[in-house]
N, C-alpha and C positions, 0 to 999 in steps of 0.2 A: 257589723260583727258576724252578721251569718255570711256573706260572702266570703271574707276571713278565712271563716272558718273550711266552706269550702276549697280556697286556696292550698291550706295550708293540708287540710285530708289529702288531695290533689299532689302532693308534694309528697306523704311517703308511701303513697302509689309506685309513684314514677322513679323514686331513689331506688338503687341500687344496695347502699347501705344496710338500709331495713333489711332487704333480702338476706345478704351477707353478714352480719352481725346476729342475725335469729340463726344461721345453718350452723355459722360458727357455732353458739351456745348449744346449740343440738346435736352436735358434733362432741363437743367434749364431755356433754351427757352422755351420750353413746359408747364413747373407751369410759368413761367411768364406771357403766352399769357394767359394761364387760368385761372391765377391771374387779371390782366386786362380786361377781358371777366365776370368774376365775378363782379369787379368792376362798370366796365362801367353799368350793369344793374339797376343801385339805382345811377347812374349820371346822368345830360341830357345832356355832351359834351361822346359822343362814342369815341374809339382810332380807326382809319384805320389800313390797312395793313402797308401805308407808313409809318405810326407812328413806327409800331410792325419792322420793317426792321430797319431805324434810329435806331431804340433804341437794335437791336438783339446781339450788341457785349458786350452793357454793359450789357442786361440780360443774358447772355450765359457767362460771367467772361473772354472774349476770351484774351485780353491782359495778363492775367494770369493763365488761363490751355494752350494756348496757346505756352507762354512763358516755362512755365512746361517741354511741349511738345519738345521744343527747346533744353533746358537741356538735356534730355533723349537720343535726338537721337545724338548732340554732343558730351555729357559725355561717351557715349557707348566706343567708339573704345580705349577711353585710358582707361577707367578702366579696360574693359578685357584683354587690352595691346596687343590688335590686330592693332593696328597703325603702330607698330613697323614695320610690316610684310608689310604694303601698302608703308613705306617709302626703304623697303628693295629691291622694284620692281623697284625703281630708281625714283619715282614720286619727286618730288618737294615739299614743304612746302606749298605755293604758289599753287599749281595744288590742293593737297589736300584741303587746306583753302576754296579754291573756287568753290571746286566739293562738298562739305557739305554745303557750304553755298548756291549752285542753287539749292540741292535738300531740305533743309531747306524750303527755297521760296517758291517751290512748294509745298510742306507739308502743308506751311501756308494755301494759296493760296486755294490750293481743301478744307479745313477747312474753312475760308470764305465763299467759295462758298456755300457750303454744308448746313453752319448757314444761309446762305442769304436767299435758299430757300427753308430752312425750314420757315423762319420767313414769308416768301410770301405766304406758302400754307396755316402756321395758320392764317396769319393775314388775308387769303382770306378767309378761314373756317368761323371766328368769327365775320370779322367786312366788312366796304364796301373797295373797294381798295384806295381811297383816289388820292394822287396827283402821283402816281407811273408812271414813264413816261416822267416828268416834268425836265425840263434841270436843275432846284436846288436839286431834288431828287436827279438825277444822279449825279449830283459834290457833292452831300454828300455820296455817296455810294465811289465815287473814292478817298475823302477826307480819307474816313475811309481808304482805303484798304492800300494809302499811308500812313498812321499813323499807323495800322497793321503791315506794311514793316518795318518800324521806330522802333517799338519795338522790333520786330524778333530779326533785326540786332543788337541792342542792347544786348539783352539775348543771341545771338547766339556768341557775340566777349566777354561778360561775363565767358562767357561756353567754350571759345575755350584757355580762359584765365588760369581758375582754373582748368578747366579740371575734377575737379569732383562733383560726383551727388547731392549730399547734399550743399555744397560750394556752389555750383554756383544756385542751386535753390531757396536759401538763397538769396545771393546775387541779383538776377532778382528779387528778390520782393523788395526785402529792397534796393536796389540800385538807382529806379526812383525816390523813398521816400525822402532821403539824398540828391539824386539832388536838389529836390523841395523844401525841407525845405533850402538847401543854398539860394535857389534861392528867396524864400522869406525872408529871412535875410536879401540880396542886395536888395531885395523892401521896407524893410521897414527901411532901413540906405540911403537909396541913392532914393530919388524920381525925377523917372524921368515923365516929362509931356505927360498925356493922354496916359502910356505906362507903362507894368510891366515885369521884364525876366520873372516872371512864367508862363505867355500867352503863351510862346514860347515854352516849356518844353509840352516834349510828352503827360505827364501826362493829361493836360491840356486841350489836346484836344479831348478825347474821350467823354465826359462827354458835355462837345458843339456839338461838331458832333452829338451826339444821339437825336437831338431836329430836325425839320423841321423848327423851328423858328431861326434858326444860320443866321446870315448875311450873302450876299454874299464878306463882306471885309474878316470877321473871316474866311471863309470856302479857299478864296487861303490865306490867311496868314497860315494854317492850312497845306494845299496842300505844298506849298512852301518849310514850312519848314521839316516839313515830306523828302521831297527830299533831302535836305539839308545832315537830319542826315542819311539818305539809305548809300552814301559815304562815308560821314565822319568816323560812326562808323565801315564801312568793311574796311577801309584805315588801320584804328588806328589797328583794328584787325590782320592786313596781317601785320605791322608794328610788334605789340608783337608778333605773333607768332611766326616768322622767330627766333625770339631771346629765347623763351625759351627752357629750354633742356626736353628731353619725359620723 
């Protein structure tokens, strides 16, 4: 498992992807804060730092270059049909599943990071720092990163599924969509009181979490379930894998 893992750090060293996929998210954080900076000059409510942070995943597209990003480093080993060769060294299904999926994490993970503070030096560049610091700051930063995990995992058992590049990048965009749209079907045939399934669905919480203004009920219902799907969707994962043929 540790060599694995080595291999697989080893891998997004050497992609190109990573590189490309993080400039990109950094890049559209960049016209955003300067778009907003533009803004706010002919406003008389300014955005902060903490604002430009909250909001750096849905300015940077991260659920979805992201996810992209997921695909690529997944998709790789079967399409050049070098898996074959890791399974030939006696590894497990199971060892492999889980040694791409911690180095996935991490991938995520330093990508996060990276968008965070980027967003903390523009937002300190342009505006004042705002509430950054603040224990609802902070549980919206963790909020997100659980909900970040929740998508990974998602696009990463997508990908572990189809196994290839176009399939399944397909799929991680169009696949949260069709959850969502089911899921508002069952809200609008079955009302249930002071409650909707789409609240619950990943989708749903990025889009809350980018605000400073989130309650702190939304923000652990947010958290909570974020954890929920982290297992669930690696479960379901390890579960297909073991069973398809390479």
């Amino acid at each position: 498992m540790k060599n694995l893992l080595k291999l697989e750090f080893r891998k997004i060293k050497k992609q190109k992807s990573f590189y490309i996929c993080t400039l990109i998210m950094a890049g559209l954080l960049f016209l955003s804060v300067s778009n907003a900076n533009e803004l706010s000059k002919s406003s008389e409510t300014a955005a902060t730092a903490a604002d430009i942070m909250v909001n750096a995943l849905n300015s940077s597209s991260f659920f979805l270059i992201g996810g992209i990003y997921i695909v690529l480093l997944v998709c790789d080993d079967y399409e050049q049909q070098t898996i074959k060769n890791i399974y030939a060294r006696g590894y497990s299904r199971k060892q492999v599943y889980l040694s791409k999926l911690i180095s996935s994490w991490t991938a995520v993970t330093i990508m996060f990071i990276i968008v965070m503070l980027c967003a903390f030096a523009l937002g300190q560049s342009y505006f004042k720092a705002g509430d950054i610091g603040s224990p609802h700051f902070i549980g919206i930063l963790a909020s997100q990163y659980a909900a970040c995990m929740a998508n990974m995992c998602l696009c990463f058992l997508v990908s572990a599924i189809l196994r290839k590049n176009g399939s399944s990048i397909a799929a991680a965009i169009v696949a949260p969509m069709l959850v969502n749209m089911l899921l508002n079907f069952i809200d609008s045939h079955i009302k249930f009181k002071n409650f909707t399934t789409t609240e619950l669905w990943i989708s749903s919480f990025l889009s809350e979490l980018s605000s400073l203004n989130v309650t702190n009920e939304r923000l652990m219902i947010c958290l909570i379930a974020s954890l929920i799907y982290i297992p669930f969707f690696t479960i379901i994962g390890i579960f297909f894998h073991k069973r398809i043929e390479l």
